[in-house]
C-alpha positions in Angstrom: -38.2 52.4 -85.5 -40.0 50.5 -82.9 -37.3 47.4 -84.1 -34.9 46.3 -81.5 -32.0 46.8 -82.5 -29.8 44.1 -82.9 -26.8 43.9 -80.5 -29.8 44.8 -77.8 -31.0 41.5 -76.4 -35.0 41.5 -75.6 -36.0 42.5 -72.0 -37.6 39.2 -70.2 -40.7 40.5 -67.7 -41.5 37.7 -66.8 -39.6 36.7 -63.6 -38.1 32.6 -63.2 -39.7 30.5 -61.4 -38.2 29.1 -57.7 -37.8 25.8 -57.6 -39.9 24.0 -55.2 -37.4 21.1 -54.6 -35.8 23.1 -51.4 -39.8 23.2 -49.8 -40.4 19.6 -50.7 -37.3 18.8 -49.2 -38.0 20.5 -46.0 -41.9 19.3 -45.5 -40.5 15.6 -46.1 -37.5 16.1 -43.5 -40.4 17.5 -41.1 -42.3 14.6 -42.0 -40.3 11.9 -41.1 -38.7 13.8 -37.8 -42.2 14.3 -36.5 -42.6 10.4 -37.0 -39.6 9.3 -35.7 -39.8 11.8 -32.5 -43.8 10.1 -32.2 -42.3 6.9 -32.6 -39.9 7.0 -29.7 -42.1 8.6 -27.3 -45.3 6.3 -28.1 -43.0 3.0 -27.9 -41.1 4.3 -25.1 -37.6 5.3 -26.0 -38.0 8.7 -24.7 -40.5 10.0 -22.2 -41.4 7.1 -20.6 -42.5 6.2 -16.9 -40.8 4.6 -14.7 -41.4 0.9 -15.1 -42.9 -0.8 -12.4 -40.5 -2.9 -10.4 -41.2 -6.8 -10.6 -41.4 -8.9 -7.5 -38.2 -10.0 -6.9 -37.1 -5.9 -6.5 -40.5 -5.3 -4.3 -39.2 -8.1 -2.3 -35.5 -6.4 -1.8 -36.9 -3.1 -1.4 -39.7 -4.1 1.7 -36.1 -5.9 3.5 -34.5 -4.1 5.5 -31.6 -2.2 4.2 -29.2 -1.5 7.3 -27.2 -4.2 8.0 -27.7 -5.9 11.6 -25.0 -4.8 13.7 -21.6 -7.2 14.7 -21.9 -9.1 17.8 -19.3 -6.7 20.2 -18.6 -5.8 23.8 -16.5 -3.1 25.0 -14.4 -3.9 27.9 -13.2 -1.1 29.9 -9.3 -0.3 30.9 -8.8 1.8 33.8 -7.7 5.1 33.4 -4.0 4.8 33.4 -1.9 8.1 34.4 1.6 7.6 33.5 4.7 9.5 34.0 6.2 10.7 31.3 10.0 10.9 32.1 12.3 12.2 29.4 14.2 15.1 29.6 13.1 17.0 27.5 9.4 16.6 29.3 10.2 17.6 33.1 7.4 16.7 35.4 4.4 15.7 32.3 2.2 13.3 32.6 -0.7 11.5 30.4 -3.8 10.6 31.2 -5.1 7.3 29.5 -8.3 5.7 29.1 -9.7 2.9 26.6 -12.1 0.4 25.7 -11.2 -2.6 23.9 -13.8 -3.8 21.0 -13.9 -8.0 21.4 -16.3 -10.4 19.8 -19.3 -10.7 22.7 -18.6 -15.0 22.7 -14.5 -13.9 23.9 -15.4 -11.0 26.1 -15.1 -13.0 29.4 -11.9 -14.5 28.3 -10.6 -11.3 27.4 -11.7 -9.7 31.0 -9.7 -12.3 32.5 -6.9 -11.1 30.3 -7.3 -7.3 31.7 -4.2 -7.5 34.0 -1.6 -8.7 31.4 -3.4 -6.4 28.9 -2.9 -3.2 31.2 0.9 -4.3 31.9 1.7 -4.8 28.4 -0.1 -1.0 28.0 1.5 0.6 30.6 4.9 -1.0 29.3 4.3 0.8 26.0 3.2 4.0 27.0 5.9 4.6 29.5 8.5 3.9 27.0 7.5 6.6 24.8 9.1 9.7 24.7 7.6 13.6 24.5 8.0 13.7 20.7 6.1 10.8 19.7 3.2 12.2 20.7 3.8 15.5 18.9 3.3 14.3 15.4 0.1 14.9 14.0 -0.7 11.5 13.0 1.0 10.1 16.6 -2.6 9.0 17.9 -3.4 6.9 15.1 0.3 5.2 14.9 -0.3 4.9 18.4 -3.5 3.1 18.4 -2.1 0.7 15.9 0.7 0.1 17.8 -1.4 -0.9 21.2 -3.9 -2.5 19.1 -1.0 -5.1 17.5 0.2 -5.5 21.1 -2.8 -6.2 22.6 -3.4 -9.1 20.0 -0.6 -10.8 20.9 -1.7 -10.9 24.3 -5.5 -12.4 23.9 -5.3 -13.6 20.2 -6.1 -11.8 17.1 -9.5 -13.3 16.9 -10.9 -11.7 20.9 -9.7 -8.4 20.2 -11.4 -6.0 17.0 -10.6 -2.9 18.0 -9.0 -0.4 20.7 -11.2 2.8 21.0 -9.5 5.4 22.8 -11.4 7.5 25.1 -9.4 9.9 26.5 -5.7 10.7 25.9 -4.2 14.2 27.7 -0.9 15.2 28.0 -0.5 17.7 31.2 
């Protein structure tokens, strides 16, 4: 009776075996990363200093980076107080004063200009009204406007810049 009977199959004890192929795999992928990732960082790829800079950026670098300021003068204008008669302002006036930004070889030229360039100023100014100057962008249409005016008068080249100093309405 100890037969096996024979629609019963025989019981295996021994276990299969794994296959190894999945830990081969792996060690040769951790081979080949580990040279690859001592590769890069022992030719440089990764990881590297800083190089070191050659002579030609030494020599920008010990020059000196700010550039040497324009050649200007400022020549004054008078503080002008003109009335500002609309009516819609009543009894208001403003309080101007500016410097004009000129190229230092024009600024005698352009001080013997001063007279024309404070009547062509004062021309301006008085012939605005109230509400230009209520804008919020009326100083800076305004500066352009005195700055184109005052080119005509000395010459595009003598005059840079007008730099207003002090502009109150009271």
């Amino acid at each position: 009776m100890d037969e096996p009977m024979a629609d019963e199959e025989p019981i295996e004890n021994e276990p299969k075996k794994k296959s190894k192929l999945p830990l081969i795999i792996g060690l040769v992928l951790m081979l080949l990363l580990g040279g690859g990732g001592f590769f890069a960082v022992y030719s440089g790829l990764i990881l590297s200093p800083p190089a070191e800079p050659t002579e030609a950026e030494l020599a920008e670098l010990t020059t000196d980076p700010v550039d040497p300021l324009p050649d200007v003068a400022f020549v004054a204008i008078d503080p002008l107080i003109i009335n500002l008669a609309s009516p819609s302002a009543g009894n208001r006036h403003l309080r101007f004063h500016a410097q004009i930004e000129v190229p230092s070889l024009y600024e005698e030229e352009v001080l013997s200009l001063l007279p024309r360039i404070v009547d062509v100023l004062n021309g301006y100014l008085r012939a605005l009204d109230v509400t230009d100057f209520e804008a919020p962008a009326a100083l800076v249409k305004l500066r352009s406007q005195m700055l184109r005016r005052l080119q005509i008068v000395a010459g595009e080249e003598r005059i840079r810049d007008v730099l207003i100093m002090e502009f109150v309405i009271n």
